[in-house]
N, C-alpha and C positions, 0 to 999 in steps of 0.2 A: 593427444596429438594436436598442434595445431602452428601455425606459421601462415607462410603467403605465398601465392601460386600468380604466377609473372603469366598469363593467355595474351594470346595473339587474337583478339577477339574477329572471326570471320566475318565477313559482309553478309547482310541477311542475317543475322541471329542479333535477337534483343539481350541486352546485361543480362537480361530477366533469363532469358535461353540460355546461357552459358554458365549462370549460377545455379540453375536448375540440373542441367545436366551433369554437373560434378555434385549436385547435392544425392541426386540418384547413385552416385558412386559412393558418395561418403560413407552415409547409412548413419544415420542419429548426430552425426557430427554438424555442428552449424556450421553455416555459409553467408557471406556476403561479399558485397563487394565497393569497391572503391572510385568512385563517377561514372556515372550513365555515357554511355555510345550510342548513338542510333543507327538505327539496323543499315543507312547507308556506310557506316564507317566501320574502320577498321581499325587493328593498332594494340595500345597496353590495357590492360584490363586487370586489375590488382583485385585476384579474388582472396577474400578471407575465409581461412578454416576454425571452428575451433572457437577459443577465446580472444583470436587475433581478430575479430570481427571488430573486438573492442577498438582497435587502432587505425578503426576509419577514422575518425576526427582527424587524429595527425597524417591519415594519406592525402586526405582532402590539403593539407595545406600546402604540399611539396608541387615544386612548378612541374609544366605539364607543357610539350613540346608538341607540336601538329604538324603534319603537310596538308593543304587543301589547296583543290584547284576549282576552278570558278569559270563559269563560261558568262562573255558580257551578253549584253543587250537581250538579254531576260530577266523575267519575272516571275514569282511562284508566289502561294501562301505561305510556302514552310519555307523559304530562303534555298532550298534543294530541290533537288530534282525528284525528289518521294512524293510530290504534288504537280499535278499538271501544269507545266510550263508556258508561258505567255510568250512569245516572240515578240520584240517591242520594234513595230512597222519604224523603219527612220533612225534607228539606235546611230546615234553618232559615234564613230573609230575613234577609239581610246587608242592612246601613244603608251609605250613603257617610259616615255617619260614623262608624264601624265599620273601614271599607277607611281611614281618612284617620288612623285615630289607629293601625294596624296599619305604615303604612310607615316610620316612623321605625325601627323595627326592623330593617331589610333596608337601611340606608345606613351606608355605612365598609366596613370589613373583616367577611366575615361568613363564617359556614362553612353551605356546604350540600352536600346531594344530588342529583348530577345526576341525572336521569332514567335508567333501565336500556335505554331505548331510545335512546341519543347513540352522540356517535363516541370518547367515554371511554375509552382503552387497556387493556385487562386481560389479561397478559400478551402483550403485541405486537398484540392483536389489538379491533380495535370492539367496543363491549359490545352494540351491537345486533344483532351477527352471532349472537351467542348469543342474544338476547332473542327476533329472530325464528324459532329454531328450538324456544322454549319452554320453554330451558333454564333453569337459574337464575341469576342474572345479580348478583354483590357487588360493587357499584360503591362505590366509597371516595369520601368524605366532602373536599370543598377547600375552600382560601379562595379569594375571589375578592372583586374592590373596587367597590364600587356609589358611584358619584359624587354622583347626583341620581336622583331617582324621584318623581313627580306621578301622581296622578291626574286624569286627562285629561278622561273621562267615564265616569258611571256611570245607568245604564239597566235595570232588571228585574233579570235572571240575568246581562247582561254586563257589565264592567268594562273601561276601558280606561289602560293605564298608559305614559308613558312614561320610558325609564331609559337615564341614560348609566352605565357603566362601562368598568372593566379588562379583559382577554383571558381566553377562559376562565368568563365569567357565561353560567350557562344561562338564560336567562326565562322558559322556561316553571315551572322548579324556582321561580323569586322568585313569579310569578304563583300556583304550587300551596299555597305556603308561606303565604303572604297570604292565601291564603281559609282555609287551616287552620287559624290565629292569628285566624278570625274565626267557627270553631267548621262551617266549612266542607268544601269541597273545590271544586275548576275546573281544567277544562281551558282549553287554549288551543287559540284558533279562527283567529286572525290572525298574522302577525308581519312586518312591515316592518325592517329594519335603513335607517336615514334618514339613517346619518355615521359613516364612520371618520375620525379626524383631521379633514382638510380636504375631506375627498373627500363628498359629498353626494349622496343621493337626486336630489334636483331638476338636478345635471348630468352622473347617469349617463346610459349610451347602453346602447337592448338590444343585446344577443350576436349578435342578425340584421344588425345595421349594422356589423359587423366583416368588413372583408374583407384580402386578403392587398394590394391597392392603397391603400386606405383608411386600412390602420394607422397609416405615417406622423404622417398630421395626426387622428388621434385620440387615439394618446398622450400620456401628460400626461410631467410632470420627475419625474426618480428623485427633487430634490429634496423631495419632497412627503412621503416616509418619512422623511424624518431633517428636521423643520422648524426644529429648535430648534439647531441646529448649524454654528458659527462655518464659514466659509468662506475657505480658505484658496488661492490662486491659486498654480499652480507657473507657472515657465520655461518655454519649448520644452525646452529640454534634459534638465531635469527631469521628463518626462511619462512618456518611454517607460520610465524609472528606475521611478517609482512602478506603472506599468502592469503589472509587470513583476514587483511584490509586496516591491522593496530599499526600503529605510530611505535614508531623503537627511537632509543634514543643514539645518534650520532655518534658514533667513534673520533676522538679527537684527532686519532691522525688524520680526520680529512680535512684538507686543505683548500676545498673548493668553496668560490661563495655561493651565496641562499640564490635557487635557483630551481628549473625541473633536469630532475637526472633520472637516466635509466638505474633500476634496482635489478641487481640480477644476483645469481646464485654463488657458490664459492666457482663450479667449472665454468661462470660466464654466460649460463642462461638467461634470458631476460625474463622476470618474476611482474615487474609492476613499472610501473610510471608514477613518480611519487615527485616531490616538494623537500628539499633540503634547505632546512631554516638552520646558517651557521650560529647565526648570534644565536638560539637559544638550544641547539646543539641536537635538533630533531628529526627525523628520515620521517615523510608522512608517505604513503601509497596514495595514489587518485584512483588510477585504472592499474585493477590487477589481475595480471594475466597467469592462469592457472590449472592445471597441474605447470610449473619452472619444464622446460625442454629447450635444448639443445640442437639446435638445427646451426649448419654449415650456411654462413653469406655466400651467394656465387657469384 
């Protein structure tokens, strides 16, 4: 058994809580999951079962939709309200059209700072493991890709934005950024994550309707991490081969060029994620997903 399970991840509970919790259901079956939340936020939460665990790599690259609301003229250590808040004496009124000619700035490729309170690596280890102990915390400067960004609404002290991007975008950092380009400062009070790729708010399921009977028919298709990728249909014969992690060789009638394509079964399972090299007529497997299962997209 294994495929992907769409949570609506609650407020208060860390990735860590939610993939715990269905791994207590599982029973020996692996679990993981697909970008960190923090226990202020709420939203998509793409848990892996199974051997789909393997197709974190490709959830991580599918863009990733948010709502967050932002109140001005404060300040935190974590960019949120999970840390005790600064009221900043004099915070000068930001206009909505002030915040409206500030976003063009924060779309494409941009470099910022994550927060010292994230799950940012420094030296193997979470920058917030040291931020909580009061240490001092040099969190290094990344790019990350901002798609779209609106402002949603805007009301007194709060702001509401919402922004699709790449893997890796902090929003509270875009939110902190935006009100400081507006002669500001704000934290963040809210965070919804609403979409990764296909997978949506509106048809996740809480973590309480996960059960070890249940699983079955609540998982979705592995296909849904790799959406944009040709499909190619083996033999019987050919199954256990690719299952297996050998290179077969290509049937000529395929017609696609050299590329990565989904490998799947004769009924349309998905088997592996392989490497089709036309010119020397080869099917390789990378990642192979195993026992072949047939789950329904919803």
């Amino acid at each position: 058994m294994y495929g992907l399970l769409n949570i609506n991840k609650p407020a208060n509970w860390t990735s860590r809580d939610v993939v715990n919790w269905i791994e207590q259901r599982a029973r020996k079956l692996k679990i993981g999951h697909a970008g960190t939340l923090d226990p202020l936020a709420t939203g998509v939460l793409i848990v892996c079962v199974g051997h789909a665990t393997r197709l974190v790599p490709y959830l991580h690259q599918l863009p990733k939709t948010y709502i967050a609301t932002f109140l001005l003229g404060r300040r935190s250590e974590s960019d949120d309200i999970e840390t005790e808040v600064e009221l900043l004496p004099d915070a000068p009124l930001v206009t909505t059209e002030q915040l409206r000619h500030a976003l063009p700035r924060f779309l494409g490729q941009i470099t910022q700072l994550p927060p010292t309170f994230s799950a940012v690596k420094i030296n193997g280890k979470p920058a917030y493991r040291k931020a909580r102990k009061g240490k001092p915390v040099d969190v290094p400067e990344r790019d990350v890709e901002v798609h779209r960004i609106e402002l949603i609404e805007h009301a007194g002290e709060a702001f509401t934005l919402e922004i699709e991007c790449g893997t890796g975008t902090y929003i509270r950092s875009i939110g902190r950024d935006i009100a400081h380009a507006c002669g500001s400062a704000a934290v963040m009070s809210s965070l919804c994550r609403t979409r990764i790729g296909e997978f949506t708010v509106e048809r996740a399921i809480a973590p309480q309707l996960v059960e070890r009977q249940s699983m079955p028919d609540l998982m979705l298709s592995p296909f849904l991490a790799v959406p944009n990728r040709p499909c190619l249909l083996l033999t019987p014969a050919e199954v256990p081969r690719v299952e297996n992690g050998n290179e077969i060789p290509a049937a000529e009638s395929i017609t696609l060029s050299s590329g990565e394509v989904a490998i799947c079964d004769p009924e349309g399972g998905l088997i592996a994620i392989g490497d089709l090299d036309a010119e020397r007529r080869k099917l390789t497997p990378r990642v192979v997903l195993r026992p072949p299962a047939t789950v329904n997209a919803r």
